[in-house]
GUMI-91514 format. One record per residue (C-alpha): residue number from 0; residue in one letter; x, y, z. Coordinates in nm, 4 decimals, m for minus. Layout:
BEGIN
ATOM  nr rest       px       py       pz
ATOM NUM    a        X        Y        Z
...
//
This chain:
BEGIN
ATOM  nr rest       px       py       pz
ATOM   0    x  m2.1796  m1.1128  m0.0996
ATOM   1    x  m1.8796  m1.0419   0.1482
ATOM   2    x  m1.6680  m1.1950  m0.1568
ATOM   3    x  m1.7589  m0.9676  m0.3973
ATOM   4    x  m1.7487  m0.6470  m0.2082
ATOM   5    x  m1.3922  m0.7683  m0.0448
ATOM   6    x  m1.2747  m0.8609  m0.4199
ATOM   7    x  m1.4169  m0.4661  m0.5483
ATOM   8    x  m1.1713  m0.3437  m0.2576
ATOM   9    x  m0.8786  m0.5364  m0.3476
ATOM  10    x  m0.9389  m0.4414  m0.7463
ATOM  11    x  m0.9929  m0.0769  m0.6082
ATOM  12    x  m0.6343  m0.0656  m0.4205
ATOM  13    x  m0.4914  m0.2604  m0.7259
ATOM  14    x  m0.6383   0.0451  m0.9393
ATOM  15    x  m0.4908   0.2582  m0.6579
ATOM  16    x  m0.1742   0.1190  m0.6621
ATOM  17    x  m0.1179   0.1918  m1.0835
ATOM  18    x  m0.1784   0.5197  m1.0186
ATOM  19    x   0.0920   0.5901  m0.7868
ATOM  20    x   0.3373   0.3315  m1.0138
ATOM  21    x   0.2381   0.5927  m1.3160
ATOM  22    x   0.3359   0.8932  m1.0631
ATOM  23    x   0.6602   0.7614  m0.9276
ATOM  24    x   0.7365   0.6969  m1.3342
ATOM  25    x   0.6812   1.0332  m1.4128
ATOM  26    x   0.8141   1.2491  m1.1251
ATOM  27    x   1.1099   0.9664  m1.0038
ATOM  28    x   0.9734   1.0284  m0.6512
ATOM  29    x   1.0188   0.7898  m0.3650
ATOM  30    x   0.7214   0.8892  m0.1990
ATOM  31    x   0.4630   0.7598  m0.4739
ATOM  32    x   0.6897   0.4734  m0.5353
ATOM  33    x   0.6102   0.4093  m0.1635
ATOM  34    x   0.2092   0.4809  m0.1869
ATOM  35    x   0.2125   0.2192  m0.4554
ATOM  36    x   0.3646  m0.0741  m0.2805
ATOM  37    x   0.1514  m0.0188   0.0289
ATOM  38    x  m0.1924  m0.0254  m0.1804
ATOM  39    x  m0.0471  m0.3390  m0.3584
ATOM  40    x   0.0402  m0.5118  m0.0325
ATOM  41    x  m0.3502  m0.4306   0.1019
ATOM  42    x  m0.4688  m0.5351  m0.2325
ATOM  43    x  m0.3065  m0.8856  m0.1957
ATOM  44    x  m0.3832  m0.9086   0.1113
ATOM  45    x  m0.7715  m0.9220   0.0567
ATOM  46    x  m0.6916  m1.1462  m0.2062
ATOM  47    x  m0.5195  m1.3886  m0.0117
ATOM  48    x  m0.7268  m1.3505   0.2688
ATOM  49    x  m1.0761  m1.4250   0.0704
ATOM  50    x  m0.8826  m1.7150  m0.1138
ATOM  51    x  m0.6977  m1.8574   0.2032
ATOM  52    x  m0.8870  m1.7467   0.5197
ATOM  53    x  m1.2141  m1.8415   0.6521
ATOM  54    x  m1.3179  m1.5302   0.8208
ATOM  55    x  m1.0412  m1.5863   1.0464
ATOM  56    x  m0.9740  m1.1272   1.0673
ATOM  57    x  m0.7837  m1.1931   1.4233
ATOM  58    x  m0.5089  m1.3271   1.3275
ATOM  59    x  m0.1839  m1.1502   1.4247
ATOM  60    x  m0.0858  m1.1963   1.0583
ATOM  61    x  m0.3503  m0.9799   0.9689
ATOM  62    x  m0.2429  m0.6994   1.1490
ATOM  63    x   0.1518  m0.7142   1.0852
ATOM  64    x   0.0539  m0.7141   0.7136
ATOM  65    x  m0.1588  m0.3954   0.7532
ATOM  66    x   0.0952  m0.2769   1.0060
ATOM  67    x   0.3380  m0.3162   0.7084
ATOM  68    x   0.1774  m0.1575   0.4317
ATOM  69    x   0.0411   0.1654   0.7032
ATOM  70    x   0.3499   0.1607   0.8168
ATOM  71    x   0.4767   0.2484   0.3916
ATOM  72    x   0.2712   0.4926   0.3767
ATOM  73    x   0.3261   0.6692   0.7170
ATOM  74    x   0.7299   0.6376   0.6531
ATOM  75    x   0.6708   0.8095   0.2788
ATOM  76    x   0.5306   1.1065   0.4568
ATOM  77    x   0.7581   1.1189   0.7336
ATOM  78    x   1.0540   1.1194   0.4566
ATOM  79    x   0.9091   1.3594   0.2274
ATOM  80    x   0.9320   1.6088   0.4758
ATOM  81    x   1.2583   1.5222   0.6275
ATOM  82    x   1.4594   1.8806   0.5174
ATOM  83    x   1.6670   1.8356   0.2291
ATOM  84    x   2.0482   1.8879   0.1795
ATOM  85    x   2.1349   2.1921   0.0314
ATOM  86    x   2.4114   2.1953  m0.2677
ATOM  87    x   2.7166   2.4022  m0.2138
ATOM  88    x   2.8665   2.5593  m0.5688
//
């Protein structure tokens, strides 16, 4: 049971992740570009971890991967509202 409910998360942030490809496609913004590779990186992550790992959650590997893809989203907000350059002319 623990398999299927981690799979339906990692198909979720997979879902997750398409939507914020399709954003970034439409708008050219960094920020769901961003969004998108941190839900695919979590995604994976289950994967590989149901696949790979034998309930082995304590890992330091764990962590730096969700350190990583947190990390994505917490530096996509941070840019977006970094003040932008103003154009002269």
């Amino acid at each position: 049971m623990n398999d299927v409910l981690t799979g339906a998360i990692a198909m979720g942030s997979m879902v997750v992740a398409l939507f914020f490809l399709r954003f970034w496609r439409n708008t050219g913004d960094r920020f769901f570009l961003y969004f998108s590779l941190s839900f695919l990186i979590e995604g994976l992550h289950r994967i590989y971890s149901t696949l790979h790992d034998n309930g082995g959650e304590d890992s330091p590997t764990h962590y730096v991967i969700r350190v990583l893809a947190y990390g994505l989203i917490l530096w996509a907000i941070f840019e977006k509202n970094l003040p932008r350059e103003k154009k002269s002319g």
